[in-house]
C-alpha positions as CSV (number, residue, x, y, z in Angstrom):
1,X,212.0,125.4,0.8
2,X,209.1,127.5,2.4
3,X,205.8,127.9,1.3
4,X,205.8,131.3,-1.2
5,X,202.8,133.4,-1.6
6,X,201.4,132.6,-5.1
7,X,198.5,129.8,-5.5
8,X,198.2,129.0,-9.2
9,X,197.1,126.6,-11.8
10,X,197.7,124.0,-13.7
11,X,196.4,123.0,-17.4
12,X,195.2,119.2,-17.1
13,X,195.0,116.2,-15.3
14,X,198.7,115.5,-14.8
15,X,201.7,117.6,-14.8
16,X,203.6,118.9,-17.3
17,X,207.3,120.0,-17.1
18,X,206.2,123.7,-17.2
19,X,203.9,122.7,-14.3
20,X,206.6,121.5,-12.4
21,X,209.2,124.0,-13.2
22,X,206.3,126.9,-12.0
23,X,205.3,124.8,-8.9
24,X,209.2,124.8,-8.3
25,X,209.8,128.2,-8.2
26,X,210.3,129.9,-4.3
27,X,207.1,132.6,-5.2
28,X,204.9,129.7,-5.1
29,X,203.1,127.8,-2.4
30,X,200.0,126.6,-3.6
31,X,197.9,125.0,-6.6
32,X,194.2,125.3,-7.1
33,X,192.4,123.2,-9.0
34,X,189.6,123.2,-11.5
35,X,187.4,121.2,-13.3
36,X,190.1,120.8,-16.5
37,X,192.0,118.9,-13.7
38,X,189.6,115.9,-12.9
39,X,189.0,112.7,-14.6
40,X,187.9,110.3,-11.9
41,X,188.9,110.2,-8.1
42,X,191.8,107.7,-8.2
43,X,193.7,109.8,-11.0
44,X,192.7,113.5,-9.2
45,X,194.3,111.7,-5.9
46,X,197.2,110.5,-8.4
47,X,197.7,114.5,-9.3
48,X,197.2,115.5,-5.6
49,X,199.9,113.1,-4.7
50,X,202.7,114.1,-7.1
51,X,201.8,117.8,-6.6
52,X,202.6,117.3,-2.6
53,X,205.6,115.2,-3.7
54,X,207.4,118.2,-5.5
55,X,208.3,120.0,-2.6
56,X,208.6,120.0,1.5
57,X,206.6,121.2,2.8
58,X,204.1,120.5,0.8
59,X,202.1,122.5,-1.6
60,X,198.8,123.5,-0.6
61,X,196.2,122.5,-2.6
62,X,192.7,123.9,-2.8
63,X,189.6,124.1,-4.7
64,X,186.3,125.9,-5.3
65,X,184.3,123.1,-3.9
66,X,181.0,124.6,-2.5
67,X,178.0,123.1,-3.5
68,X,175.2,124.0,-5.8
69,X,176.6,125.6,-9.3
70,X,180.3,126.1,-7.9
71,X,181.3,122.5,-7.5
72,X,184.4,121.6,-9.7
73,X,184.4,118.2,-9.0
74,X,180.8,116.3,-10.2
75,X,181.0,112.9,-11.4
76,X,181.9,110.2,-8.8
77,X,181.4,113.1,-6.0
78,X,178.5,113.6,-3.9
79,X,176.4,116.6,-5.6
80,X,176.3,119.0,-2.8
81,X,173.5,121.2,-2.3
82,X,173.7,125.1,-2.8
83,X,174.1,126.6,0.3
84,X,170.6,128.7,-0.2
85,X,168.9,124.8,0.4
86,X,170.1,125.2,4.0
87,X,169.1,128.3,4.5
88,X,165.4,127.6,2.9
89,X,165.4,124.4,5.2
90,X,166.2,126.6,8.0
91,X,163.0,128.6,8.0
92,X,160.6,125.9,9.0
93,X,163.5,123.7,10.6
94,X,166.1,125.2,12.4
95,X,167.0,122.6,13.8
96,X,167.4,120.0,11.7
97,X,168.8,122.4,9.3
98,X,172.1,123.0,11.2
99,X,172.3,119.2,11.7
100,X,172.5,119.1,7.9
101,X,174.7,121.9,7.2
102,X,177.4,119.9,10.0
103,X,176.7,117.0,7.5
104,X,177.4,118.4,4.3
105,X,180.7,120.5,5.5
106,X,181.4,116.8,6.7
107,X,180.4,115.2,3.8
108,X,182.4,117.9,1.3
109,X,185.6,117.9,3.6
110,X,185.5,114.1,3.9
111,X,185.4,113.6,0.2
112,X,188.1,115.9,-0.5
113,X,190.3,114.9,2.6
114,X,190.1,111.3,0.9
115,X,191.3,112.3,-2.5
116,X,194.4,114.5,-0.6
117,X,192.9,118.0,-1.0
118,X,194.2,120.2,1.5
119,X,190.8,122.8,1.8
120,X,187.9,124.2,-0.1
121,X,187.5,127.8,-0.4
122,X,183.8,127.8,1.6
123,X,182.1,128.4,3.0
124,X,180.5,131.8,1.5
125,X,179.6,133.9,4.0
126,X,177.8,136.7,2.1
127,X,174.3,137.7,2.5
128,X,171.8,137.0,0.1
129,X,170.1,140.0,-0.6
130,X,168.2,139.0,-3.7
131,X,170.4,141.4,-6.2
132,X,173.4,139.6,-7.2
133,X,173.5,136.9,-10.0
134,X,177.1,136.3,-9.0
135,X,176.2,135.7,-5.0
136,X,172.6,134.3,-5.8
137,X,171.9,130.7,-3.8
138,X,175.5,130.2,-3.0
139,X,174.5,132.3,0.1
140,X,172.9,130.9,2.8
141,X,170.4,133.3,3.9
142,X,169.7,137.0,3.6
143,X,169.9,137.5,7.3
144,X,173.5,137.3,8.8
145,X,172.6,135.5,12.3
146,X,171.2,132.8,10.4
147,X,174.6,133.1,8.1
148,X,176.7,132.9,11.1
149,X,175.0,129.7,12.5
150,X,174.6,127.9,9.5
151,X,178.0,128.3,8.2
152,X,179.7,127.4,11.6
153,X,177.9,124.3,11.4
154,X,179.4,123.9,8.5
155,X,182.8,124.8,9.3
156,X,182.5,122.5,12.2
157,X,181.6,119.6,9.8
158,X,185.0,119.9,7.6
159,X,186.9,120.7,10.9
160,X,185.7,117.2,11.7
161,X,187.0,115.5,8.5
162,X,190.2,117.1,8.3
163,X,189.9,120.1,6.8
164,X,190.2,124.1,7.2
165,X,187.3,126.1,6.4
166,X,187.9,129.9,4.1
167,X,185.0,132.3,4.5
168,X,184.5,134.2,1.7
169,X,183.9,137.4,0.2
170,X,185.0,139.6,3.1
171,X,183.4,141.5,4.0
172,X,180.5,141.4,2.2
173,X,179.7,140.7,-1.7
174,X,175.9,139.7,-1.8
175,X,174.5,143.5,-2.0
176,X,176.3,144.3,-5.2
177,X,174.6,143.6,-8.8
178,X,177.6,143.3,-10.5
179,X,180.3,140.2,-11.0
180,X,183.7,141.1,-9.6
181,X,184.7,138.5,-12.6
182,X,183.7,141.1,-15.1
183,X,184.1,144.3,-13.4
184,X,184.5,145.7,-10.3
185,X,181.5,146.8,-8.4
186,X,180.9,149.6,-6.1
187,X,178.6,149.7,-2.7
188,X,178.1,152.7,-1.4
189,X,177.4,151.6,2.2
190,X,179.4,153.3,5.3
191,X,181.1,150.7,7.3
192,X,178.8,151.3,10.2
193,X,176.1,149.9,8.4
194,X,178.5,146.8,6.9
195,X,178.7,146.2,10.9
196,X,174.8,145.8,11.1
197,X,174.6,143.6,8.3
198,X,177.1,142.2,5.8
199,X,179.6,142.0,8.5
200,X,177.9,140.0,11.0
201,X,178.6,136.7,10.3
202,X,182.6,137.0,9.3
203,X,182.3,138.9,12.7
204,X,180.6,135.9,14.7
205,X,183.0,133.2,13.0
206,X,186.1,134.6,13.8
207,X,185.1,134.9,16.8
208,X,184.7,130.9,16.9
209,X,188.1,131.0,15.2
210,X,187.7,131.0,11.5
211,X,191.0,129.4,9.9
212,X,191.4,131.8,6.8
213,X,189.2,134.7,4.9
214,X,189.1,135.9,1.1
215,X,188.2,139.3,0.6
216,X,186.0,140.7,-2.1
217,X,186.5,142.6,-4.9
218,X,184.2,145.1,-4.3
219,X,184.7,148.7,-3.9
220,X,183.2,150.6,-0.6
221,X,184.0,154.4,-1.7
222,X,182.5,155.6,1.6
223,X,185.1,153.2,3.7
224,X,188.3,153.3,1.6
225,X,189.4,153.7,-2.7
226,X,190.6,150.6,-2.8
227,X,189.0,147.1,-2.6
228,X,189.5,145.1,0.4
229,X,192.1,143.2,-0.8
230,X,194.4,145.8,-1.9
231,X,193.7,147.7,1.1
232,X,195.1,148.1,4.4
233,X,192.6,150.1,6.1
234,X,190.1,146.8,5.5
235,X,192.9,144.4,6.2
236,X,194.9,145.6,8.9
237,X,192.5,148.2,10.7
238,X,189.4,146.5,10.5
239,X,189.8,142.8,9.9
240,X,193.0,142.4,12.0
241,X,192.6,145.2,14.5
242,X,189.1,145.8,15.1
243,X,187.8,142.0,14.2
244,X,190.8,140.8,15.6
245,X,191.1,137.5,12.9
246,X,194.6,135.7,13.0
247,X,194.2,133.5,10.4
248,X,195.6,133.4,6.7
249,X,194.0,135.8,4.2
250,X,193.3,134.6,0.4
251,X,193.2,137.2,-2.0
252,X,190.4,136.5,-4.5
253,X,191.7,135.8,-7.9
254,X,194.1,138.6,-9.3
255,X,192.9,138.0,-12.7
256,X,189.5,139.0,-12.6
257,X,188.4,142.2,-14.1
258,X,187.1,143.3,-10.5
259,X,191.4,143.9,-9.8
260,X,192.3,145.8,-12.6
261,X,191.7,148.9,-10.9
262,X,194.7,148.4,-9.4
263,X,197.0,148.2,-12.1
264,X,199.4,145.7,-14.1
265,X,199.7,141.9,-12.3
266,X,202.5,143.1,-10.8
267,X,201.1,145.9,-9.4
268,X,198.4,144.4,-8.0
269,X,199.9,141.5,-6.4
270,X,202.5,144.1,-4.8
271,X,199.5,145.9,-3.2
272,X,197.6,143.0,-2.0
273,X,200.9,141.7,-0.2
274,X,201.4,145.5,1.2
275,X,197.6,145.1,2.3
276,X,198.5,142.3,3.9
277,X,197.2,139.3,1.8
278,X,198.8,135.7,2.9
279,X,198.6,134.1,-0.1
280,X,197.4,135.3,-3.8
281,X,196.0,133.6,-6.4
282,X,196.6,134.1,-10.1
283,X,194.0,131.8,-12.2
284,X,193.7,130.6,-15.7
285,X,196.6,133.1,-17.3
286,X,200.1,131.2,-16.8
287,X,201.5,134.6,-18.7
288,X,201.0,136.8,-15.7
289,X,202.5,133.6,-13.3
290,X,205.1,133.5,-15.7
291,X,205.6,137.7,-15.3
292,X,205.0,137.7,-11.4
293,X,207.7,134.9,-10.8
294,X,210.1,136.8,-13.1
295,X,208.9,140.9,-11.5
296,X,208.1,139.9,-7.8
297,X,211.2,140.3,-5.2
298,X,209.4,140.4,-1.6
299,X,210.0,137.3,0.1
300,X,207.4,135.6,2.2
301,X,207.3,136.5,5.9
302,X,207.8,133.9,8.8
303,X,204.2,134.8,10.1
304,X,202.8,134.4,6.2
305,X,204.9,130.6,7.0
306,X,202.8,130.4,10.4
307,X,199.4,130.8,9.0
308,X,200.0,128.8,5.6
309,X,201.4,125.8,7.4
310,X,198.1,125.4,9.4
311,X,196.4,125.3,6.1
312,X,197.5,121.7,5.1
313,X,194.8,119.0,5.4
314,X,194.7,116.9,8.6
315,X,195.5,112.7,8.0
316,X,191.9,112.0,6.0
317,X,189.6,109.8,8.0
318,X,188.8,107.3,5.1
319,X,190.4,106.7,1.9
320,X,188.1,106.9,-0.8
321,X,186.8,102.9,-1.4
322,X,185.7,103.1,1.9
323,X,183.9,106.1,2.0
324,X,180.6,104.4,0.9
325,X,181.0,101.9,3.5
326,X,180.8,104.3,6.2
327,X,177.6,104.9,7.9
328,X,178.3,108.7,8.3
329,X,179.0,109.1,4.3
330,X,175.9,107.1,3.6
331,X,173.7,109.5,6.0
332,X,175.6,112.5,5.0
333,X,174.9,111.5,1.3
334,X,171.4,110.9,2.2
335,X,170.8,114.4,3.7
336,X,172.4,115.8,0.4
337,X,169.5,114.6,-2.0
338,X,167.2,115.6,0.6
339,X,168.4,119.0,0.5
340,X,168.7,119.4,-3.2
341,X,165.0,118.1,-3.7
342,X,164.0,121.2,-1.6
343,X,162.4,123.6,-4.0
344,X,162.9,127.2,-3.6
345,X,160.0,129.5,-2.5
């Protein structure tokens, strides 16, 4: 059975028969995974375990596991640092702050890897430009060079534990005040002045080979009516074309008010898959999973096959009883609280 194009959820910390009969279904080819989920490691790697055992190949599994406020998994897991830490650290050391961002991509991928999660969606790539409650400190700095080198030092630390990295919110969601969860908010920026700063470091990371991108779900009226992720001209022309990325592309969650623009579920997951999204998520309303798997009839592509596959988590270098054992967890760990002491200017 191939890997279909809908990533949803499930309700608790095992599965139900729904669950299973959802996960089942040819449209799907992922899970993500939230807080409900988790109860301590040993029975999340229990649910990781049975949801890779429903199918071959194997469901990917993913979660919003960045750091700072956005961290689904707390208890028993390293408290990661928000990714505006780095960035603060960065401003009086450089270079001991890309040293720490390689740990803590290590240290988030490692943790994850040893429970069987398959990838994170981080790191976030957007600017912070001090007007967005939504973007806020899980940016990494408000200029994009600095963006692009800590977050490649990041992406280089979960490369190294086993995991793909998903930059996030193509192409650029930290100059909005509104949250794309509540409604869908508008930049007025031409695309030539995305290019000089928003876009700079999605740009500088694909060029270091970026595994997979979310787009946002903004609107750009001066570039194109529709939001990135229900449009071609931002998918195909720019990102593919003009950026030239090859790897998978996530749509952000179709439930959030920020894609209503573009009609019904169905409706909007047909023109994120004409846009060219990879893989789309529908969170938290098993109705409209229930609808799409009943409505949808385009069948996944064997490139959309291509780019999934590489998605899947690489053999995880420690289990999880001997994570704390292992020097590089325990200075990871240690770089962690150092960062989350850091108070912001």
């Amino acid at each position: 059975m191939a890997l279909g194009y809908l990533m949803v959820d499930i309700a608790g910390t095992s599965l139900t028969s729904e669950d299973k009969e959802v996960l089942l279904h040819p449209l799907v080819g992922g899970v993500i995974l939230f807080s409900r989920n988790y109860d301590q490691p040993k029975q999340l790697q229990q649910l990781v375990q049975s949801l890779h055992a429903l199918r071959q190949p194997p469901l990917l599994v993913a979660v919003d596991h960045e750091g700072g406020r956005v961290q689904r998994f707390r208890q028993h897991f390293t408290l990661l640092p928000a990714a505006a830490q780095l960035g603060y650290c960065y401003q009086t050391q450089p270079k001991f702050a890309l040293q720490a961002a390689q740990q803590v991509g290590w240290l988030l991928a490692a943790e994850l890897r040893a429970v069987g999660i398959d990838f994170s969606f981080a790191p976030v790539l957007d600017l912070d430009q001090q007007c967005s409650a939504v973007i806020g400190n899980r940016a990494l700095h408000q200029r994009g060079e600095i963006v692009a080198q800590l977050a490649q030092s990041l992406v280089n630390g979960m490369k190294q534990a086993g995991m793909m990295a998903v930059g996030k919110h193509f192409p650029g969601h930290g100059s909005v005040v509104g949250d794309s969860h509540d409604m869908l908010p508008v930049d007025p920026r031409r695309l030539v002045d995305l290019q000089f700063a928003d876009l700079i470091p999605f740009e500088r990371l694909i060029r270091l080979g970026l595994p997979a991108m979310m787009p946002a779900h903004v609107l750009y009226p001066a570039v194109d009516d529709k939001p990135p992720g229900f449009s071609s001209y931002w998918l195909q022309n720019v990102l593919r074309k003009q950026l030239r990325f090859q790897g998978v592309i996530f749509s952000d969650d179709l439930s959030m008010s920020g894609a209503t623009i573009m009609g019904d579920v169905a409706e909007r997951a047909n023109a994120a898959l004409v846009a060219g999204c990879d893989m789309l998520l529908v969170c938290n309303d098993r109705p409209a999973v229930l609808a799409l798997l009943g409505q949808l009839k385009t069948a996944p592509t064997p490139t959309m096959q291509v780019r999934l596959m590489r998605m899947h988590g690489r053999p995880a270098l420690l289990d999880w009883d001997s994570l704390a054992h292992s020097p590089q967890w325990q200075v990871a760990r240690a770089t962690c609280e150092q960062l989350n002491q850091l108070r912001l200017d």
